[in-house]
N, C-alpha and C positions, 0 to 999 in steps of 0.2 A: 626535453626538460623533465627532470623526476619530479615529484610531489614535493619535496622538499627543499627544492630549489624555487618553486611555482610557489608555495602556501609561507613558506620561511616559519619561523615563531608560531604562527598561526595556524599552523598543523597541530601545535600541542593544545591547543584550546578547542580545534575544530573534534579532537581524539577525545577531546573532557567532554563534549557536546554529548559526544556519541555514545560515549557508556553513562551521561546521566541520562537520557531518554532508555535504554535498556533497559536499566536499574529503575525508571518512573517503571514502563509497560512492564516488569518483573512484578510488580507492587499490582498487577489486575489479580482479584480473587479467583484463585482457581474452583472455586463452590460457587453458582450462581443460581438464583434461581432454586429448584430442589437440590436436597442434596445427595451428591453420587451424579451431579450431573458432570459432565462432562469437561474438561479444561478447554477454551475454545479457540485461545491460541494454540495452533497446532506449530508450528515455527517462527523465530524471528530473527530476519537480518539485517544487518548493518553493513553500511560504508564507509568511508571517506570516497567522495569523486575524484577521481585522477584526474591529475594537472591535464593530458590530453585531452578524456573527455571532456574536461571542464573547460579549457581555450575552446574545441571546437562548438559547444553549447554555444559559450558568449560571440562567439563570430557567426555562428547562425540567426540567432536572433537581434544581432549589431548593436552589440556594447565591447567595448576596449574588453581586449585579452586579459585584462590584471585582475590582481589580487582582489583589487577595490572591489571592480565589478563580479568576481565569485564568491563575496563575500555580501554586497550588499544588493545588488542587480536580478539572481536567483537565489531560489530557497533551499536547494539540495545539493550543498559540498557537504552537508550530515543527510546523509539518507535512509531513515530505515523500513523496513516492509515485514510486514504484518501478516501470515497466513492463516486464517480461521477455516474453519468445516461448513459454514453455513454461512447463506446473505446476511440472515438475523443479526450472527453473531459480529457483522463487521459493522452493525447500526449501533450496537453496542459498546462495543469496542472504541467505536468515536466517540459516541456520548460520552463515553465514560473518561477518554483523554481532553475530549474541550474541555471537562470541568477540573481540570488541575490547575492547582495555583500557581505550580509551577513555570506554567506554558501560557503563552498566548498567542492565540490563534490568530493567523493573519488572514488566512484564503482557507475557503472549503473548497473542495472540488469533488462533484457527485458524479463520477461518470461511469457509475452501477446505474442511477437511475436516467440520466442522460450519455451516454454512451459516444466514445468519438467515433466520425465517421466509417472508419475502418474497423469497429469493431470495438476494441479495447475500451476496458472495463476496468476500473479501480476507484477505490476514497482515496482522497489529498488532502490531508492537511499539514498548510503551510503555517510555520510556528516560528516564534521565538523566543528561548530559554527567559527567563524571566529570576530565576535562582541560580545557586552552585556559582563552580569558578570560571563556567562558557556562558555566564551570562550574559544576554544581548547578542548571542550565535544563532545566526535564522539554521531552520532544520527542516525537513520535510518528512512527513508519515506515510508511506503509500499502506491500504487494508484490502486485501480480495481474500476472495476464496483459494480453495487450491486448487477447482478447475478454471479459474479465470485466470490462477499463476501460469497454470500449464501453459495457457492459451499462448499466456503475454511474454513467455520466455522463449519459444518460438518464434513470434510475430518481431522480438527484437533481434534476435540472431537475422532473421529476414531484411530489415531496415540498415543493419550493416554492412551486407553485401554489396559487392561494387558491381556487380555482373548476376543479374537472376534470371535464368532461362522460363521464359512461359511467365515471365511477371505479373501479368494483368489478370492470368486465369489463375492464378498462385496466392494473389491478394484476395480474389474473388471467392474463393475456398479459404481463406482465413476468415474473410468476412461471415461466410455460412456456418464455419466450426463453432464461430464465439456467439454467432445467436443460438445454437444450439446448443453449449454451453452453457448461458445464461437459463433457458428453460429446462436445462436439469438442474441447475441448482434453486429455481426455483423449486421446480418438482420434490425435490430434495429436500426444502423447508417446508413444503407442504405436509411431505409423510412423516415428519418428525414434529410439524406441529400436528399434526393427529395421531401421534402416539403420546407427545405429552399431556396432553388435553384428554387422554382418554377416549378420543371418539370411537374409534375402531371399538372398543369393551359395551359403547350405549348402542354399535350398530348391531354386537352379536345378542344383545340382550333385547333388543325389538325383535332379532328373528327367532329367537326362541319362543318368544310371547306369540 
């Protein structure tokens, strides 16, 4: 079944969804903070879920194949994702989208600071257009970095294989890559909040003294 026999009509609303969420995150200030700082979205992409991925979602978690339910049952037939440089900047980045007028938010999902068992790491927020011509189109945000991307574009080419040799020891080394992952991007924020903060400049002028 193509997309457009699966979504009917409602592909052209679900396509308005998804270039008015671009056009909102288009609208984050590239100057934050000092200026000459840095833009913090480093990429952002968009979807529409395909009608397959989208039947097989709703049969895994058991709700009817349709329309109904990919439109009203899950929150990501609009799906977009967010790549920043830094943890910080993805705490930002949400803040900065809950407070649009445009959107309302329905679910947060923190699983930078609580983490699924396997590892994987991302912000969620689940929304609904609230303006424009897809309003009342639920949409989903996903926010990571871009070594939590790397992780998680991996780990899903993994989940779709029908046959993985050495699976258990294969997950088990994913699981070890993404906490180790996660503490360089820590580390990561660390040494960039101690350049912007100046510390490093108070620690060379203590050893001078």
């Amino acid at each position: 079944m193509t997309d457009e026999e699966f979504y009917g009509p409602a592909l052209c609303t679900l396509k308005a969804a998804e270039q008015f969420l671009l056009e909102v995150i288009a609208e984050y200030p590239a100057v934050y903070g000092e200026q000459g700082a840095d833009f913090p979205v480093k990429s952002c992409q968009s979807r529409i879920k395909s009608a397959e991925s989208m039947r097989k979602k709703l049969k895994a978690r058991g709700f009817m194949t349709n329309l109904h339910s990919a439109l009203n049952d899950v929150y990501d037939a609009v799906g977009i994702r967010i790549i920043c440089g830094f943890v910080d900047d993805v705490y930002k980045i949400a803040a900065w989208i809950e407070k649009r007028k445009e959107l309302e938010i329905l679910q947060r999902k923190d699983y930078i600071a609580w983490p699924k068992p396997n590892g994987y790491r991302s912000y969620h927020l689940c929304l609904r257009l609230c303006a424009g011509g897809a309003a009342g189109t639920l949409a989903e945000i996903q926010i990571r970095t871009m070594a939590i991307d790397f992780w998680a574009t991996l780990e899903h080419q993994l989940k779709y294989k029908q046959k993985i040799p050495c699976e258990e020891l294969i997950r088990k080394e994913l699981k070890r890559c993404a906490d180790e992952i996660a503490a360089t991007d820590i580390s990561m924020q660390t040494i960039r909040d101690m350049l912007e903060n100046g510390f490093c400049e108070g620690l060379e002028k203590d050893t001078e003294s």
